[in-house]
Kinemage of the C-alpha trace (Angstrom):
@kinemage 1
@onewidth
@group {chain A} dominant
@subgroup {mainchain}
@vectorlist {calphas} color= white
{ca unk a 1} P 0.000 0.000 0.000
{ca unk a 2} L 2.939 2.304 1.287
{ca unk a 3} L 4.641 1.383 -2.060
{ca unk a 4} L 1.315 2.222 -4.141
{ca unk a 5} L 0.781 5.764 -2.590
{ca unk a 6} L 4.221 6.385 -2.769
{ca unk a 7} L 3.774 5.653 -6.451
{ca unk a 8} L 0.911 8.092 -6.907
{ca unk a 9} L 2.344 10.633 -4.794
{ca unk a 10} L 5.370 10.260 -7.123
{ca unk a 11} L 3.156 10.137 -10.252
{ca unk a 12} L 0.846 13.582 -9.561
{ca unk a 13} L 4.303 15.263 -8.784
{ca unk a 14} L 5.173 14.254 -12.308
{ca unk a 15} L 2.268 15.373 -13.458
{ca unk a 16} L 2.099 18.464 -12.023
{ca unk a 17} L 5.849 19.260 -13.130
{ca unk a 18} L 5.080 18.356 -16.726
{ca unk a 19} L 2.010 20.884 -16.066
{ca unk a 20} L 4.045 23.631 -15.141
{ca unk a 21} L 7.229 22.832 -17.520
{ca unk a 22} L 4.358 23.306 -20.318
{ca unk a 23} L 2.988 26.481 -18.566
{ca unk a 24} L 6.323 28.010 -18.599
{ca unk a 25} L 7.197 27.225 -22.277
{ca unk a 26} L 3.492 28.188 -23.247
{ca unk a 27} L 4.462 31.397 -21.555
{ca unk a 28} L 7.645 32.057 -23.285
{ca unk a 29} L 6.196 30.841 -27.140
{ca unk a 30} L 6.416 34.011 -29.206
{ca unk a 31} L 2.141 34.973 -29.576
{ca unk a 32} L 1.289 34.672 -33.190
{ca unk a 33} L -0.342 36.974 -35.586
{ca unk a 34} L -1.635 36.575 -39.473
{ca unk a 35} L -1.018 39.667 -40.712
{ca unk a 36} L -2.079 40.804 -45.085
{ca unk a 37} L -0.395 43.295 -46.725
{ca unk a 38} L -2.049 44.196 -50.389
{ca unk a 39} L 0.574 45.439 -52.495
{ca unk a 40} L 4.593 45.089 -52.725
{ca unk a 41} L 6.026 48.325 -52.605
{ca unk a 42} L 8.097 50.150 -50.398
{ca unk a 43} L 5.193 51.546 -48.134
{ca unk a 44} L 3.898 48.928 -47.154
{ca unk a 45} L 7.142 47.078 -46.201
{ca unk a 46} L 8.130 47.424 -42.835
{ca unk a 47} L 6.778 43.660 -41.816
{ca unk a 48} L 9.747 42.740 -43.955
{ca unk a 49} L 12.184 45.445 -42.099
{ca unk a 50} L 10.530 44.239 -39.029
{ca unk a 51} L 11.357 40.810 -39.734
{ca unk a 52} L 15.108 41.314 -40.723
{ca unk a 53} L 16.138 43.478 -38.124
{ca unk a 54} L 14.796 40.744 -35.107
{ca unk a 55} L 12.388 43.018 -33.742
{ca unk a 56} L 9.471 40.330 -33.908
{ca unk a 57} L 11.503 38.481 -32.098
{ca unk a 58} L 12.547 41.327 -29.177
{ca unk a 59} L 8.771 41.360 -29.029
{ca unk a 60} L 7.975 38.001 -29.110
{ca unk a 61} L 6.104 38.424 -32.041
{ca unk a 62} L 5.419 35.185 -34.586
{ca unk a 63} L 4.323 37.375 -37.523
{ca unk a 64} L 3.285 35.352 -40.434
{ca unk a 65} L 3.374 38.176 -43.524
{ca unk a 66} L 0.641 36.591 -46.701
{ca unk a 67} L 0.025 39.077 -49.786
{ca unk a 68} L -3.559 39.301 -51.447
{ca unk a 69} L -3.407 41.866 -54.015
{ca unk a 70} L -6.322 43.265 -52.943
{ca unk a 71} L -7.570 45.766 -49.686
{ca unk a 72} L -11.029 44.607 -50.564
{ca unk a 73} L -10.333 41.052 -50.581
{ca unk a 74} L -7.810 41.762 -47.987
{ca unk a 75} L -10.727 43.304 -45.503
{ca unk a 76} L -13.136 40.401 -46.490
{ca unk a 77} L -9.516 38.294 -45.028
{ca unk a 78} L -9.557 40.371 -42.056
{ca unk a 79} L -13.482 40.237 -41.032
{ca unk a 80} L -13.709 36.473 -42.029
{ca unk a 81} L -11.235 36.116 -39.153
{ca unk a 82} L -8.078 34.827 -41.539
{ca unk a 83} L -5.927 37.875 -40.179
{ca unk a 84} L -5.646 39.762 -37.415
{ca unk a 85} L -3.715 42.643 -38.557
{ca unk a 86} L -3.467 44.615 -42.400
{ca unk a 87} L -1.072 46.489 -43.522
{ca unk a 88} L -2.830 47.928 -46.891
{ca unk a 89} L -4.641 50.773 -48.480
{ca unk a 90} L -7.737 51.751 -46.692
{ca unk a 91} L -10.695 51.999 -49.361
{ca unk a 92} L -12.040 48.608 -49.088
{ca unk a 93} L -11.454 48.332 -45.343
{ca unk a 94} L -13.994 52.333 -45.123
{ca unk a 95} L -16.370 50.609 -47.586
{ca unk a 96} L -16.816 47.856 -45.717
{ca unk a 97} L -16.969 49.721 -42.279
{ca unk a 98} L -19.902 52.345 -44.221
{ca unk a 99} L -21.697 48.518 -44.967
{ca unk a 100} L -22.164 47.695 -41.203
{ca unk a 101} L -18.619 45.964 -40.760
{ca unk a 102} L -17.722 48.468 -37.438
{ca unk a 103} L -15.521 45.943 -35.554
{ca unk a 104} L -13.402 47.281 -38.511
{ca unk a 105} L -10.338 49.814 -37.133
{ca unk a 106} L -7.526 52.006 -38.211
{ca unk a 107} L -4.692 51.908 -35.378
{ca unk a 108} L -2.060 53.753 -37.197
{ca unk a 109} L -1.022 54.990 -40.492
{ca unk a 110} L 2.198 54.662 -42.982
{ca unk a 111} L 1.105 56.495 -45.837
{ca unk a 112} L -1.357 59.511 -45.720
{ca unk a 113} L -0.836 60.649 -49.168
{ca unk a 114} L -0.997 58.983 -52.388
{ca unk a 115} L 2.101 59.019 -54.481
{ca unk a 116} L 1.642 57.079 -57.565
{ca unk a 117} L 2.334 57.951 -60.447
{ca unk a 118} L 1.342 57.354 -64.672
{ca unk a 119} L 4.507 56.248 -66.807
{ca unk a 120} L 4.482 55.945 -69.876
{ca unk a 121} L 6.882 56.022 -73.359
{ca unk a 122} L 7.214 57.834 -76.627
{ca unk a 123} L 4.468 60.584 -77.428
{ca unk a 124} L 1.956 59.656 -74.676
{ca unk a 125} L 3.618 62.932 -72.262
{ca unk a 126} L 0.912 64.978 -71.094
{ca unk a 127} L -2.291 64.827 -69.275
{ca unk a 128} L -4.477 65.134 -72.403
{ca unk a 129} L -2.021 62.288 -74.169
{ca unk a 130} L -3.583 59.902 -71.643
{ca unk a 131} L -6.854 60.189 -73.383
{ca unk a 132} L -8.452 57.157 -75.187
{ca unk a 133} L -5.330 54.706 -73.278
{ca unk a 134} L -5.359 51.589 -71.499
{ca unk a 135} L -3.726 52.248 -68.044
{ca unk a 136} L -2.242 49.346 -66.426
{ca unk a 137} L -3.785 49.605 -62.387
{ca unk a 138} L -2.930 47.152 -60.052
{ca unk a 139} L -7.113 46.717 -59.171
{ca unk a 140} L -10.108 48.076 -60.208
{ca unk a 141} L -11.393 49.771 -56.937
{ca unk a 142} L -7.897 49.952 -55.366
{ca unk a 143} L -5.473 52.815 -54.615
{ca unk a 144} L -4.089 52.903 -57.937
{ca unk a 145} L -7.266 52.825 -59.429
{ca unk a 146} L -8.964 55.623 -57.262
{ca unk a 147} L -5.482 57.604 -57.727
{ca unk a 148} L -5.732 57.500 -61.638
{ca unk a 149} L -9.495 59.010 -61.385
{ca unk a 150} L -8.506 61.758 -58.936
{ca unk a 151} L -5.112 62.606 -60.973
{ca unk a 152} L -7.352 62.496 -64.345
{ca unk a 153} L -10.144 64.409 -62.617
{ca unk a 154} L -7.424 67.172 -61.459
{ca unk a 155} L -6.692 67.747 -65.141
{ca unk a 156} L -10.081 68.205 -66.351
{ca unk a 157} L -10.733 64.215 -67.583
{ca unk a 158} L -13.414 61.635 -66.582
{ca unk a 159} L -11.604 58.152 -66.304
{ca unk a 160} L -14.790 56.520 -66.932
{ca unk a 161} L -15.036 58.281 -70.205
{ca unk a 162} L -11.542 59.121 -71.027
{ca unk a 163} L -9.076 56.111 -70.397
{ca unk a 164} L -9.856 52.605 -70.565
{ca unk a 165} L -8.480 50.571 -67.083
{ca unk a 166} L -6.823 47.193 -67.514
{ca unk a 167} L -6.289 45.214 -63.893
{ca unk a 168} L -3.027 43.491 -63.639
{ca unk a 169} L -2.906 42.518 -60.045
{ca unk a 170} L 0.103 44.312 -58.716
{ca unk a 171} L 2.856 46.728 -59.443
{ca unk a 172} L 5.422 44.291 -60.531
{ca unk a 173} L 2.535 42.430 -62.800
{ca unk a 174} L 1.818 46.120 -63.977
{ca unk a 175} L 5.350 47.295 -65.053
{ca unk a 176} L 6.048 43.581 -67.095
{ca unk a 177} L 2.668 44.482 -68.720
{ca unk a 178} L 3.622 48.332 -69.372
{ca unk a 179} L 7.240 46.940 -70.725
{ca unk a 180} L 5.642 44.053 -72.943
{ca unk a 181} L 3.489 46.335 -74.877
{ca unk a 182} L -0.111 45.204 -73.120
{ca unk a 183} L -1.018 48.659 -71.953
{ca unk a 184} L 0.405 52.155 -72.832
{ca unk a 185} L 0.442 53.621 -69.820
{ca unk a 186} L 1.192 52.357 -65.955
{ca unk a 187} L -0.127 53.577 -62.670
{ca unk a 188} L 3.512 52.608 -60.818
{ca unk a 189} L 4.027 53.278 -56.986
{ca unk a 190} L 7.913 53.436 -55.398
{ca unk a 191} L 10.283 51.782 -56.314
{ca unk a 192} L 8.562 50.081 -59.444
{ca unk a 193} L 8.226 53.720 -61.069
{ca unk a 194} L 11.762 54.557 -60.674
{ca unk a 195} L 12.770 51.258 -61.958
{ca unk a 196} L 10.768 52.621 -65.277
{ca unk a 197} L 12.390 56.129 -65.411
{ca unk a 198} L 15.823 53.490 -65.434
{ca unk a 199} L 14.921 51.764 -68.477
{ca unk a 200} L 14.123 55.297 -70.527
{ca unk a 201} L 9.996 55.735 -69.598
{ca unk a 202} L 8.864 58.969 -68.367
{ca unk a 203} L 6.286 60.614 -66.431
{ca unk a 204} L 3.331 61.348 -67.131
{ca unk a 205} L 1.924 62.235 -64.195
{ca unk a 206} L 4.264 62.147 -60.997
{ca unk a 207} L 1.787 61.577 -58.138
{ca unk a 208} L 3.840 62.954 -55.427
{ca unk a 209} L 3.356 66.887 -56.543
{ca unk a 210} L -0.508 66.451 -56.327
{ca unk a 211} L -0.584 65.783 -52.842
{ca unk a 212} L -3.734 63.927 -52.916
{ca unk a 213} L -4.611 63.070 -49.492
{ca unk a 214} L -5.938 59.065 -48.898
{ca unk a 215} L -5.093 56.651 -46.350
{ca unk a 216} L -2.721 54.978 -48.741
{ca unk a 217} L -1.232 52.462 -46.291
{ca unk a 218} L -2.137 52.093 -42.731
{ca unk a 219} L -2.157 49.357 -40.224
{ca unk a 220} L -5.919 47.927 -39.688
{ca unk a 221} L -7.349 45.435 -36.941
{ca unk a 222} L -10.744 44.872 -35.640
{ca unk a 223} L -11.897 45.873 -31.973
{ca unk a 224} L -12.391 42.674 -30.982
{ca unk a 225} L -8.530 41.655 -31.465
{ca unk a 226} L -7.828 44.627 -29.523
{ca unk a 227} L -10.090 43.502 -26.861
{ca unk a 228} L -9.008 39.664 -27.152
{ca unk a 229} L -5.706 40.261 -27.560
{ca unk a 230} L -4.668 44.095 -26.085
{ca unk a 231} L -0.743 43.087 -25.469
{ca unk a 232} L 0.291 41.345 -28.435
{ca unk a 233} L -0.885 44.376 -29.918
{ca unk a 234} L 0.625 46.480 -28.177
{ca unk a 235} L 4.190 44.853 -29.252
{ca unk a 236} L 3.409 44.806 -32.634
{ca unk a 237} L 2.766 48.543 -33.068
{ca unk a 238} L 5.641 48.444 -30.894
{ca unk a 239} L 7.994 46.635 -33.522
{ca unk a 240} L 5.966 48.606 -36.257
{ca unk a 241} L 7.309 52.325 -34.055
{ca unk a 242} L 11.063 50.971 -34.134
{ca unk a 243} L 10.501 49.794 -37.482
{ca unk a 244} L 9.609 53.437 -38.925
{ca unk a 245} L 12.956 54.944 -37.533
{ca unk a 246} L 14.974 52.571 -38.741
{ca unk a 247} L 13.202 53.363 -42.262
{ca unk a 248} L 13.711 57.057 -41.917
{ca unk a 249} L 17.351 56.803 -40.539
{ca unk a 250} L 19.214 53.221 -42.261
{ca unk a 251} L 18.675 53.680 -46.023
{ca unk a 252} L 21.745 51.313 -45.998
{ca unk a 253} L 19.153 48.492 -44.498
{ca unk a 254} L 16.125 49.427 -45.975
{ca unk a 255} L 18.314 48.910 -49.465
{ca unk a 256} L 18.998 45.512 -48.268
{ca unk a 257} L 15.339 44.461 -47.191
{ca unk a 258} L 14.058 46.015 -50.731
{ca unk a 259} L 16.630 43.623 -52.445
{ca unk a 260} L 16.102 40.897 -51.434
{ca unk a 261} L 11.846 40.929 -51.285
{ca unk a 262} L 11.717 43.060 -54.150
{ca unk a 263} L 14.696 41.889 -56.120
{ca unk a 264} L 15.419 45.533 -57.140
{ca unk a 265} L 18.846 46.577 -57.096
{ca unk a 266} L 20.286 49.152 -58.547
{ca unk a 267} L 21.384 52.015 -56.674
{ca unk a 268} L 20.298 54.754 -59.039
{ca unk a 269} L 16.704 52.871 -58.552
{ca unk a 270} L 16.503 52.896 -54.956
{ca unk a 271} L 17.703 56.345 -54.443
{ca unk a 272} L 15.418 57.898 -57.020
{ca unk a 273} L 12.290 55.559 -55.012
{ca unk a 274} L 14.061 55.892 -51.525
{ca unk a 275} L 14.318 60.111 -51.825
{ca unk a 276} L 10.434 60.644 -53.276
{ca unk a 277} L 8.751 58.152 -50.798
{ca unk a 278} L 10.538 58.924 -47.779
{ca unk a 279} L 8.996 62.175 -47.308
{ca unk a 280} L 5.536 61.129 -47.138
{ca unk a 281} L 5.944 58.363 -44.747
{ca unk a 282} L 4.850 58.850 -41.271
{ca unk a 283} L 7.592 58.969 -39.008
{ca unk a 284} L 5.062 58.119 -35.886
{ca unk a 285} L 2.765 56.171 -37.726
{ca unk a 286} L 0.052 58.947 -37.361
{ca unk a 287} L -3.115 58.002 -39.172
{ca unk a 288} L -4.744 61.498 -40.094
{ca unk a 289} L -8.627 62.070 -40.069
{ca unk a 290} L -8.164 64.412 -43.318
{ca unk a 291} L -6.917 60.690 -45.220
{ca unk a 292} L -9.717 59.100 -44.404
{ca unk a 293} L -12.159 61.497 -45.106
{ca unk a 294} L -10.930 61.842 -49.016
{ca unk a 295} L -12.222 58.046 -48.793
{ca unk a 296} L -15.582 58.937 -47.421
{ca unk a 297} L -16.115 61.300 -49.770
{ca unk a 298} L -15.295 59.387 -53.069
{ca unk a 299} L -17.408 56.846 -51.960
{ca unk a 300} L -20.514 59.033 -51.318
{ca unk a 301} L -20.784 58.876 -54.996
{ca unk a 302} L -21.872 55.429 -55.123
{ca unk a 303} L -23.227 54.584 -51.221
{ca unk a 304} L -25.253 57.931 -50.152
{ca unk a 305} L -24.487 55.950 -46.395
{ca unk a 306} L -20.514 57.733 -46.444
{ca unk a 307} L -22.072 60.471 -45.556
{ca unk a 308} L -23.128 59.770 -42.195
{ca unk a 309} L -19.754 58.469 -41.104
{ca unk a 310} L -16.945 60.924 -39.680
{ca unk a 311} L -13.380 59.332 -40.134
{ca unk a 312} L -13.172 59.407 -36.087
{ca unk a 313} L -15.544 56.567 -35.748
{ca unk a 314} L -13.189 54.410 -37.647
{ca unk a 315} L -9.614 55.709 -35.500
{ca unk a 316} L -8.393 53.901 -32.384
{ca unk a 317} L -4.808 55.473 -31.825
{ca unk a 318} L -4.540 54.111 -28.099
{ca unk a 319} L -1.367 52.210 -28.743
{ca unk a 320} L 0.358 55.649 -30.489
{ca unk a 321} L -0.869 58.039 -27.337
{ca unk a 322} L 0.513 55.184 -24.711
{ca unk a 323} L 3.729 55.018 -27.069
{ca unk a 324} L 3.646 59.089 -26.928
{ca unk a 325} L 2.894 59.212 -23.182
{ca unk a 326} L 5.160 56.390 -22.244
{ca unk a 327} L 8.385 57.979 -23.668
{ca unk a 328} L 8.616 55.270 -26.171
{ca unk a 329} L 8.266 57.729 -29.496
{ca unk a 330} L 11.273 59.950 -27.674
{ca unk a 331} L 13.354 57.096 -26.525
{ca unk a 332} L 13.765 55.128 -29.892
{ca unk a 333} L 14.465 58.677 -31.659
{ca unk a 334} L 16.893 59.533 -29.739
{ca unk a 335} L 18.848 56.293 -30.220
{ca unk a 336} L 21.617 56.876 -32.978
């Protein structure tokens, strides 16, 4: 009997240790997060940064990084619980919010500003040239798509009666058609434009001097993540904070990371995308109101409903105040 208990005394103990040895390793497993990005340009990057500089890690972040060339198809990802975070444009993620889709949220912002651009070769060098073209857009009801209309619209053209749109699917699949004859024009975001001003295209339209405000890229999650999961949110905007300085301060490293996921090289190319794009990235990751309102307001055309949202509603920047508040912002900036 003394032999039994002793043997069940002996086997809860190992029990209980193989409890807490699994508790303890649970604990210390980096938290995983899905995250979508919807195009492969510079902006919309810094998972990659993120990833090569070990910051997931110093968070103990698993981020798993999956493109869908698409932020409509990338919010349908997001709602249908596939993803918990978005790095992407923010048209489809506002239309679907305007539909009823509220758990819907923008937590901080890369890109306020559009800065496409049209590119194009041999007479095709104004404005007016564009008319009666096929332009190359990555997708119909994406960023390049609603830049084209408001560039078009800005010098007096309809783009539903002027130019003819041809979807590609990207910016890479965009430039091979532009270069293989397909289309004659192509909407081209950094560094995929400068790659075309290498190889003897021009400008048609350079994005950048519009200033067309539009929440170009911005980091989306849904309330209910936030809720679920408040910490390992917390540590990615975290990662996402040191990420941005190291954009705006090692152009050494952010060469690197751009060769190797983009496979774009050349130093004349990087610089020209590098000097153009920096300037409009957000150094804090603000997401401004002003961005999403431009959204809001193109929609109203087609869903009267736009109307009756303010881009507020749709803002949660508690992780950028507590980063602000904390120190954080201040303490990573002042690191050489």
């Amino acid at each position: 009997m003394k032999d039994r208990a002793k043997l069940s005394f002996l086997g809860i103990v190992g029990l209980l240790s193989g409890l807490y040895a699994s508790a303890v390793h649970g604990a210390s497993a980096p938290d995983r997060i899905v995250g979508i990005h919807s195009a492969r340009v510079m902006s919309q990057s810094l998972p990659w940064m993120a990833q090569e500089a070990g910051l997931f890690k110093k968070y103990n972040l698993d981020f798993n990084l999956v493109f869908i060339a698409s932020s409509g198809i990338v919010t349908a990802a997001l709602l249908g619980g596939d993803a918990e975070m978005t790095v992407t444009g923010g048209v489809g993620n506002v239309a679907a919010y305007i539909r009823g889709s509220t758990d819907i949220v923008f937590i901080g912002g890369i890109k306020n500003t559009m800065t496409q651009t049209l590119v194009a070769g041999g007479n095709i060098k104004k404005p007016e040239d564009l008319k009666g073209k096929k332009i190359g857009v990555s997708r119909i009801g994406g960023n390049s798509h609603y830049f084209t209309i408001q560039a078009l619209r800005r010098f007096g053209m309809d783009a539903a009666r002027d130019v003819q749109f041809v979807q590609t699917g990207g910016d890479p699949e965009t430039f091979a058609a532009f270069v293989s004859g397909s289309i004659d024009v192509a909407n081209l975001t950094p560094p995929t434009d400068a790659l075309a001003i290498a190889r003897g295209y021009h400008y048609v339209i350079y994005g950048p001097d519009l200033k067309i405000p539009y929440a170009a890229t911005a980091f989306v999650t849904k309330r209910s993540v936030m809720t679920k999961r408040p910490q390992v949110m917390a540590n990615f905007m975290r990662a996402m904070a040191e990420t941005a300085k190291l954009m705006h301060t090692d152009r050494e490293f952010v060469y690197k990371v751009l060769g190797k996921y983009l496979r774009v090289t050349d130093r004349n190319v990087l610089d020209s995308a590098y000097n153009s794009e920096i300037k409009v990235l957000e150094p804090r990751l603000v997401i401004k109101p002003e961005s999403l309102q431009a959204i809001l307001d193109e929609l109203s055309a087609t869903d009267p409903r736009a109307k009756n949202f303010k881009p507020q509603e749709m803002i949660d920047t508690r992780y950028l105040v507590e980063m602000d508040k904390s120190g954080f912002f201040d303490q990573i900036w002042a690191k050489k």
